[in-house]
C-alpha positions in Angstrom: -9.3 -3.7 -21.8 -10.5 -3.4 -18.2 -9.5 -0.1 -17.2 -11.7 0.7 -14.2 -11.1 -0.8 -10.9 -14.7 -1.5 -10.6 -14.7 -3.5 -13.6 -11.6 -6.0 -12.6 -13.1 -6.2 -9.4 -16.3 -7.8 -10.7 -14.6 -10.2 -13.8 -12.0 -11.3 -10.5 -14.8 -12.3 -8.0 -16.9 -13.7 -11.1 -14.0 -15.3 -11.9 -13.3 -16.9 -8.6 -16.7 -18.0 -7.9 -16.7 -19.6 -11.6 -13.8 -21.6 -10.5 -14.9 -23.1 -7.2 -18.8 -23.7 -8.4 -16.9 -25.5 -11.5 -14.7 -27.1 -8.8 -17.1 -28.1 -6.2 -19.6 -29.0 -9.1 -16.7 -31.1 -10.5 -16.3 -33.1 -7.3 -20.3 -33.3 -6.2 -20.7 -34.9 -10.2 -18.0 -37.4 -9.3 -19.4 -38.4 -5.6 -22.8 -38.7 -7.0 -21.6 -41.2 -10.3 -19.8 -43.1 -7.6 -22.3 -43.1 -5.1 -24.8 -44.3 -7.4 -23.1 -46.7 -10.1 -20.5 -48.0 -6.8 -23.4 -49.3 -4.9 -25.3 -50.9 -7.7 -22.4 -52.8 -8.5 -22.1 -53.6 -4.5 -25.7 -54.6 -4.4 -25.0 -56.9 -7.9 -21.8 -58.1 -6.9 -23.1 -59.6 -3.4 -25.6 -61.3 -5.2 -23.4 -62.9 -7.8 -21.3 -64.3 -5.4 -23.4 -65.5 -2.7 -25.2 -67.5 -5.9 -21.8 -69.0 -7.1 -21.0 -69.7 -3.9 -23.9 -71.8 -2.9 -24.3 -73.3 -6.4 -20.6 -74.4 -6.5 -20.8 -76.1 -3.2 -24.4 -77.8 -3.1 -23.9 -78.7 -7.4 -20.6 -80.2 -7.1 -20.9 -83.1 -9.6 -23.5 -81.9 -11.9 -22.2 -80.7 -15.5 -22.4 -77.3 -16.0 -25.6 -77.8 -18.5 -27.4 -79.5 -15.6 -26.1 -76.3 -13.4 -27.6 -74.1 -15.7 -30.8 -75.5 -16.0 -31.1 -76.2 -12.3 -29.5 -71.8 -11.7 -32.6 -71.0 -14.2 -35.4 -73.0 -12.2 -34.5 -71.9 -8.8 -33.9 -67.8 -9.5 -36.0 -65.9 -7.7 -39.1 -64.2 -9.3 -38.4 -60.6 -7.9 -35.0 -61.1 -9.6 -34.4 -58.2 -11.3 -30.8 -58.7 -12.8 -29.8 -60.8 -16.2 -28.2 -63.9 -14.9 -26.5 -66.0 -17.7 -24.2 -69.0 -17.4 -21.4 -68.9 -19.6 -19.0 -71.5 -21.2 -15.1 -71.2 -20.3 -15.2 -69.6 -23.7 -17.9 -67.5 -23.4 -20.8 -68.8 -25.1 -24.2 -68.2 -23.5 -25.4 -71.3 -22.5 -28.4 -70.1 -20.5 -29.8 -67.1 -19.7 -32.9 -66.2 -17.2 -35.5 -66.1 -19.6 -34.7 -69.6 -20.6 -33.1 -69.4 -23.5 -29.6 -70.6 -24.9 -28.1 -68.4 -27.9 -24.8 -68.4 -29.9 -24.2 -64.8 -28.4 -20.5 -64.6 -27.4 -19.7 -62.4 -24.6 -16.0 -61.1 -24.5 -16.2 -58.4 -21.8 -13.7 -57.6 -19.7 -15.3 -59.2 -16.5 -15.5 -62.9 -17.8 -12.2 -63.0 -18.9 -11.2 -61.6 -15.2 -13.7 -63.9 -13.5 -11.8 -67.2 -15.2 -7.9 -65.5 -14.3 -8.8 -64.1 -10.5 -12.2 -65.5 -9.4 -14.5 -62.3 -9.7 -14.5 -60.3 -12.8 -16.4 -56.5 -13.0 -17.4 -54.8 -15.7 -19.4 -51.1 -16.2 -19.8 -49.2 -19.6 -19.8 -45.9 -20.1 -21.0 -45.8 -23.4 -23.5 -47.4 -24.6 -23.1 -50.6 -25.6 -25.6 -52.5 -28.1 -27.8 -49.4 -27.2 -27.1 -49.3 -23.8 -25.0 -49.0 -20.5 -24.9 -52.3 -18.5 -23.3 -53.6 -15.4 -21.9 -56.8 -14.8 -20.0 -59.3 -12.4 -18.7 -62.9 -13.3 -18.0 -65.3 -10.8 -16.9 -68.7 -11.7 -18.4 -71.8 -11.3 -16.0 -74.9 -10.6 -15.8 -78.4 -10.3 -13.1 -79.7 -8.4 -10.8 -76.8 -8.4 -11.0 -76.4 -12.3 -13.3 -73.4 -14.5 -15.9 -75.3 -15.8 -18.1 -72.1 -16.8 -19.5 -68.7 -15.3 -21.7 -67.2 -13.3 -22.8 -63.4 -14.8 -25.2 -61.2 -13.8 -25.8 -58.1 -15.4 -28.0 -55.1 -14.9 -29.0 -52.6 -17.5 -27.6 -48.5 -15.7 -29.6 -46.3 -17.8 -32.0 -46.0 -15.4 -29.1 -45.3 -13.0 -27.4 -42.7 -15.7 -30.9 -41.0 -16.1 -30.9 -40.4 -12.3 -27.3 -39.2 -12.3 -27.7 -36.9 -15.3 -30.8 -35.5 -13.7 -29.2 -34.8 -10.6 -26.1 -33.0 -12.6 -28.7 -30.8 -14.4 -30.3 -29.6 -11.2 -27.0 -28.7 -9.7 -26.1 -27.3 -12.6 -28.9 -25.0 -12.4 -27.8 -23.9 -8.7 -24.9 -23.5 -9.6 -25.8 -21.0 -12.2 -27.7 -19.5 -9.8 -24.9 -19.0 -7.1 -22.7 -17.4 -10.1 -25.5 -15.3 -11.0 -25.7 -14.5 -7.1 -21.9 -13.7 -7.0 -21.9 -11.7 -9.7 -24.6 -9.2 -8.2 -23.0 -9.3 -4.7 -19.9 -8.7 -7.1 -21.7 -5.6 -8.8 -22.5 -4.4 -4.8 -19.0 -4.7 -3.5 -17.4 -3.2 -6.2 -19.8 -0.2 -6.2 -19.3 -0.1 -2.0 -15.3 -0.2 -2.7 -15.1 1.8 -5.7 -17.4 4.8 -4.0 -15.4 6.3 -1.9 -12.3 6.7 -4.4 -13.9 7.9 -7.1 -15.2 10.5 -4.4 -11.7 11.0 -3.2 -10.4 11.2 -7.1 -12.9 14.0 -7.6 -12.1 15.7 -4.3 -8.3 15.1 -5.6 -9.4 17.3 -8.9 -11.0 19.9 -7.9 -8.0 20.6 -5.2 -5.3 20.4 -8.4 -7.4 23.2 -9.7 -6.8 25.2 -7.0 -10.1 24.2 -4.7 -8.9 24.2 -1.8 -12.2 24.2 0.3 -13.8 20.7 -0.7 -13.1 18.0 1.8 -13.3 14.3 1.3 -16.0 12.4 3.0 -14.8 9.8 5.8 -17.1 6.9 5.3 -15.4 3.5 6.5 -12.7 3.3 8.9 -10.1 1.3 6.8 -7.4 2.1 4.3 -9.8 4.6 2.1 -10.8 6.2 5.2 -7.0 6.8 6.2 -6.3 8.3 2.9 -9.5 10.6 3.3 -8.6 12.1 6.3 -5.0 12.4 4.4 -6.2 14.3 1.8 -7.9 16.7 3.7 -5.2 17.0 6.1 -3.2 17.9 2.6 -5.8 20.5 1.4 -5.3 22.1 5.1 -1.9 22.3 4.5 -2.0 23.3 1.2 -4.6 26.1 2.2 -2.0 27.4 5.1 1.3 27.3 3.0 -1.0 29.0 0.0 -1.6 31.7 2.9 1.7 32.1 3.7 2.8 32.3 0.3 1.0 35.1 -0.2 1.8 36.7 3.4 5.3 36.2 1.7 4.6 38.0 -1.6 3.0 41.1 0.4 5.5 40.8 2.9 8.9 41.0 0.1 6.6 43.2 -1.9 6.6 45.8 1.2 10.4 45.2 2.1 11.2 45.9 -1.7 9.0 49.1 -2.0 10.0 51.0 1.4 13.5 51.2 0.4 13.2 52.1 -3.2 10.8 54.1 -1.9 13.3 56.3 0.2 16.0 55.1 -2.5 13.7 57.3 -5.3 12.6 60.3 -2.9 16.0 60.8 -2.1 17.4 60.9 -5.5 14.7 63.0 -6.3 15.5 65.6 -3.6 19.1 65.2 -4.4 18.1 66.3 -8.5 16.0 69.5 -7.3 18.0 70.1 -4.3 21.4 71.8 -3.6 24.0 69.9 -3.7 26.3 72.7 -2.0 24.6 71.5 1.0 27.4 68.6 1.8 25.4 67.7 5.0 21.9 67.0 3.4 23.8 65.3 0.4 25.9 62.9 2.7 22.5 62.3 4.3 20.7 61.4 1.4 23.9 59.2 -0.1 23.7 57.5 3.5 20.2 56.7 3.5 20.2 55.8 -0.1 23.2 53.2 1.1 21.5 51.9 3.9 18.8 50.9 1.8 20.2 49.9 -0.6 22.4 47.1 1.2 18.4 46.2 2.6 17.7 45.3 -1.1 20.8 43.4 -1.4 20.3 41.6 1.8 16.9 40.6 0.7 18.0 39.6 -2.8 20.6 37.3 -1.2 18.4 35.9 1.2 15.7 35.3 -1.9 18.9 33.6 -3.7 19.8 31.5 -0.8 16.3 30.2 -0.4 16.1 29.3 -4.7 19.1 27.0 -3.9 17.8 25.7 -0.8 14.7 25.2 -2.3 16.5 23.6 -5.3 18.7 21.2 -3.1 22.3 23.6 -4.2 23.0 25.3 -1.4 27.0 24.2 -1.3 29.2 24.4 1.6 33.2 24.1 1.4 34.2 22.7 4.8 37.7 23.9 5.9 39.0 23.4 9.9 39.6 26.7 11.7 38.9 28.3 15.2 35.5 29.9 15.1 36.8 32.3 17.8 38.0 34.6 15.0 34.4 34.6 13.8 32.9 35.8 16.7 35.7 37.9 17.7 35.0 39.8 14.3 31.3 39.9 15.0 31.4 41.3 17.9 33.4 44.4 16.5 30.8 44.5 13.6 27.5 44.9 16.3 29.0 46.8 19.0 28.8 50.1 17.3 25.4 49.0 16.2 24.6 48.6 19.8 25.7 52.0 20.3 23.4 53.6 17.9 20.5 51.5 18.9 21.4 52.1 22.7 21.4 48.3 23.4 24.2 46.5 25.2 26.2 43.5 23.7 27.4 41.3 26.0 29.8 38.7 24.9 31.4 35.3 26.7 33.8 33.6 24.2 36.6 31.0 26.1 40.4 32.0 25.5 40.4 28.3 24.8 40.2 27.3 20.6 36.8 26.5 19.0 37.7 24.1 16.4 35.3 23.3 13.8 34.9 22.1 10.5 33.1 24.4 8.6 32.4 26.9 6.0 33.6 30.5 6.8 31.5 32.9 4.3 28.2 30.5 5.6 28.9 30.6 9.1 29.1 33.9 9.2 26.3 34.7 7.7 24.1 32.4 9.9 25.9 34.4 13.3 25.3 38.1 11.1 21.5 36.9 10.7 21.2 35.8 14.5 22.8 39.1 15.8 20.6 40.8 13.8 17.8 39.7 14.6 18.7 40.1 18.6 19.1 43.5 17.5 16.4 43.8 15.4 13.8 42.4 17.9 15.4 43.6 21.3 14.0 47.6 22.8 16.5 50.8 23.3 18.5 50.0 26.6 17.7 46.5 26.1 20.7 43.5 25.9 21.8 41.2 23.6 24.1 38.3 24.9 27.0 36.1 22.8 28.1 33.4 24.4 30.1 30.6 23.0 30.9 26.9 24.9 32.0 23.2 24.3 32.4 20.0 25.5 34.0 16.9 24.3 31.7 16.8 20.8 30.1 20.0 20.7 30.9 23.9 20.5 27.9 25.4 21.5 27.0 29.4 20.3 24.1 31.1 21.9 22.7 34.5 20.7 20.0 35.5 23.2 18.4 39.0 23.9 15.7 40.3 26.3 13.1 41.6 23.6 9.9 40.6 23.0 9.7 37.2 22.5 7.8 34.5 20.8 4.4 33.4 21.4 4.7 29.6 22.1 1.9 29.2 19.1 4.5 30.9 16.4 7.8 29.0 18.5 7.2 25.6 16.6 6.7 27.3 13.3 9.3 30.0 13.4 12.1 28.7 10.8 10.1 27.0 8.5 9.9 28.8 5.1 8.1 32.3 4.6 7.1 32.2 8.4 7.5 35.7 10.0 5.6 35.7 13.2 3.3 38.0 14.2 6.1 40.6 14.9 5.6 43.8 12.8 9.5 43.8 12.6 10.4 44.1 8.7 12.1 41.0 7.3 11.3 38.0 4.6 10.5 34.9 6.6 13.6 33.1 4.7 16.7 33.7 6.8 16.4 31.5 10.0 15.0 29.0 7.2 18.6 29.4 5.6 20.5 29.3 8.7 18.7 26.0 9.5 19.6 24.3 6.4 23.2 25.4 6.5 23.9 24.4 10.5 22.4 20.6 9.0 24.8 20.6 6.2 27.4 21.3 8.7 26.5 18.1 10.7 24.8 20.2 13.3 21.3 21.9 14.9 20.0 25.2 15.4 17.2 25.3 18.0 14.8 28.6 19.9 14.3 29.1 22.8 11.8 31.9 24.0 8.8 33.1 26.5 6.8 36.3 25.1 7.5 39.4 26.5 10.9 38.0 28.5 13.3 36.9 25.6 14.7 34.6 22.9 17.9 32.4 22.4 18.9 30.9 19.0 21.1 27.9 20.1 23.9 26.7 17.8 26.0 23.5 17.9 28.2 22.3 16.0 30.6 19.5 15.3 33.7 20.1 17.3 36.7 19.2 15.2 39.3 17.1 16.8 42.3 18.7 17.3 45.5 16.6 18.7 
C-alpha cells in the first residue's frame, strides 16, 4: 500500500506520463502506418488507373488475350509493381514476367473492381508469406467486364520501415517515462520536504517544545501553514506563560488567606478568649477571608463550566433597577471604609430586561469590585445606568489607575491579570464576558493609564407594552 505522500505522488505522475506517451505513441504508430501504406497505395492506385484507362480506350476491339499480351510488351522496364491481367473469374491470364498460370486470385479488390470499377486490397498479415498491396481496375469492351487490370506491390519492405520507426519511438518514449519518473522523484522530494519538516516541527511541539520554528521556504500553501504553525507555537508559548502566571497567581490568593485563616486560629487556641474584642477580630478576619476563598472557588467553578460550554442561564423579564438599587446599598458602606465615593445615576424610568438574576448580579458585584478594588482612598467610583429604544446601557467607571493600552485588548481573556499588583484570579471579567453573550449582549473597557476605567454593559432591552 502507498502510504507516503511522496510515494503516490511519484506512481500518479508515472502514471500520467505512461498514459499520454502510450496515447501519443498510440496516435504517432497510426499516422505513420497511414502515412506510409496510404501513399503507396496512392502512388499504385494512379498507376493502375491511368493504365486501364489508356489501354481501354486505345485497345477497344482487341480480345482481352491480345490486351494482355500487347499490356505485357509495352510495361515499362523501371516498373516496379506486379501487373497481372485477370479473367472475369479470376484466372491469371498474364502476368509481367510473361507468364500465364492456373493461379486463381479471389481477393477482395477484384471482385470490387468487376461490381464498382476500382477494387483495393492491403493485408495485414501475411499472405503466402507476405503482405501485398493491390488495385484492380477493369478492363472493358463496349461497356461490358471483359477482364482486369491488377497491380500489386509486395509492403514488407514498407512494414519493415514502419516497424522500425515504431521501435525507435518506442525507445523515446521509454526514455521520456524514464525522464518523468526522475523529474517525478525531484518534485515529490521538493513537495514532500517542507512537510515532513513541518510534521517534525509539529512533534516535537506536541512534546512540549515550544522553541522550534518551522522553516518558511516557498511562498504557497506549505508556506502559509509554516508561518501558522509558528504563529501556534507563539501562542501556545504565551497561553503556557499565562497558565502558569495563573497557577502562581491562585496559588498566592489561596495561601494569604489560609495563611491569616491559620495564624488566627492559632492565636485564638493560645490566646484568651476573655478578650471579646481580639476574638471578634480574629472571627472577623478569619470571615473576611474566608468568603476570599469562596469567591475564588466560585470564580474557579464558573470558569470549569465556561470552559466546558455549561455555564446555564434562566432568563426571566424583570426591571434591573432593583438590581442596582440593591448594589448600591451593598458598596456604599464599602465606600465608606475605603474612603471612596459612589456615585450613582439610575432613571426613575423601568429597565426591562430579560435576564438571569443570580448571574447579573454577580457580573455588576464583580465590576463594582473591581472599581473599588482598583480605584485610591478619596478616589470615585461612578454607576450609571441608560437606554434607548434596543438597549439598557450600565456603566461602572472609576478614576483609579487605569489600563495600559498594551494589557486593554487582552484584559478579559482567560487567566489575564494585567500588570496591576491588585490580588485577583484573572477569571472574573472572563465570566462576566461569557454571561453578558449568553444574555444576547456585550461587555466592553474603556480606559487611559493613570486617568480611569469604564466597564460598559448593554443589554437587550425587553419590550414592554
Amino acid at each position: 500500500m502507498l502510504k507516503g505522500i511522496r510515494s503516490r505522488l511519484i506512481v500518479y505522475i508515472t502514471i500520467v506520463l505512461l498514459l499520454i506517451v502510450l496515447l501519443l505513441e498510440g496516435v504517432f504508430i497510426v499516422a505513420v502506418h497511414y502515412y506510409y501504406l496510404g501513399s503507396a497505395m496512392e502512388t499504385l492506385s494512379s498507376r493502375a488507373v491511368t493504365s486501364a484507362t489508356f489501354f481501354n480506350k486505345y485497345l477497344e476491339g482487341y480480345s482481352i488475350n491480345e490486351r494482355a499480351r500487347y499490356i505485357l510488351e509495352n510495361l515499362s522496364t523501371e516498373e516496379s509493381s506486379k501487373v497481372e491481367v485477370l479473367s472475369p473469374a479470376g484466372d491469371v491470364i498474364i502476368n509481367s514476367f510473361g507468364f500465364a498460370s492456373s493461379e486463381h486470385i479471389e481477393t477482395p479488390d477484384v471482385k470490387d473492381a468487376l461490381i464498382s470499377g476500382k477494387g483495393t486490397y492491403q493485408s495485414i498479415t501475411p499472405l503466402n508469406g507476405e503482405r501485398i498491396m493491390a488495385v484492380s481496375i477493369p478492363l472493358r469492351e463496349s461497356g461490358e467486364n471483359i477482364g482486369v487490370l491488377r497491380y500489386s506491390v509486395s509492403a514488407e519492405p514498407l512494414y519493415d520501415v514502419i516497424i522500425n520507426i515504431v521501435l525507435n519511438a518506442a525507445w523515446v518514449g521509454l526514455l521520456v517515462i524514464l525522464f518523468g519518473f526522475v523529474l517525478s522523484l525531484i518534485i515529490a522530494k521538493r513537495i514532500v520536504g517542507p512537510i515532513q519538516q513541518l510534521t517534525s516541527v509539529a512533534k516535537e511541539m506536541a512534546t512540549g517544545n515550544f522553541d522550534v520554528r518551522a522553516e518558511k521556504r516557498y511562498d504557497d500553501e506549505v508556506g502559509t501553514l509554516a508561518v501558522t504553525l509558528n504563529y501556534m507555537s507563539e501562542e501556545m508559548v504565551k497561553s503556557e506563560k499565562i497558565k502558569y502566571d495563573f497557577i502562581s497567581s491562585v496559588t498566592h490568593e489561596l495561601r494569604t488567606p489560609l495563611t491569616s485563616i491559620k495564624g488566627w486560629g492559632e492565636t485564638l487556641l493560645v490566646g484568651d478568649l476573655s478578650d471579646k474584642k481580639e476574638t471578634l477580630q480574629g472571627l472577623e478576619v478569619m470571615t473576611g477571608e474566608t468568603d476570599r476563598l469562596i469567591g475564588l472557588v466560585e470564580d474557579l467553578l464558573d470558569f470549569s463550566k465556561f470552559q466546558a460550554g455549561e455555564i446555564k442561564v434562566s432568563l426571566q423579564p424583570y426591571d434591573l433597577r432593583g438590581l442596582l438599587e440593591d448594589l448600591l446599598l451593598q458598596f456604599r458602606y464599602r465606600g465608606q471604609t475605603k474612603q471612596i465615593r459612589l456615585y450613582a445615576d439610575i432613571p426613575d424610568q423601568p429597565l426591562p430586561v430579560d435576564g438571569d438574576f443570580n448571574r447579573l448580579k454577580q457580573v455588576f458585584v464583580n465590576l463594582l469590585d473591581n472599581a473599588f478594588k482598583f480605584t485610591p482612598a478619596q478616589g470615585e467610583v461612578r454607576l450609571t445606568a441608560d437606554y434607548n429604544e434596543t438597549l439598557i446601557i450600565i456603566t461602572v467607571a472609576d478614576n483609579g489607575e487605569g489600563i495600559e493600552a498594551d494589557d486593554l485588548t487582552k484584559l478579559g481573556t482567560k487567566f489575564f491579570k494585567g500588570r496591576s499588583r491588585q490580588s485577583g484570579s484573572g477569571l472574573g471579567l472572563a465570566i462576566c464576558k461569557e454571561i453578558i453573550v449568553l444574555h444576547g449582549g456585550r461587555l466592553r473597557i474603556e480606559s487611559e493609564f493613570t486617568k480611569g476605567t469604564s466597564v460598559i454593559v448593554e443589554l437587550p432591552r425587553y419590550p414592554v407594552e
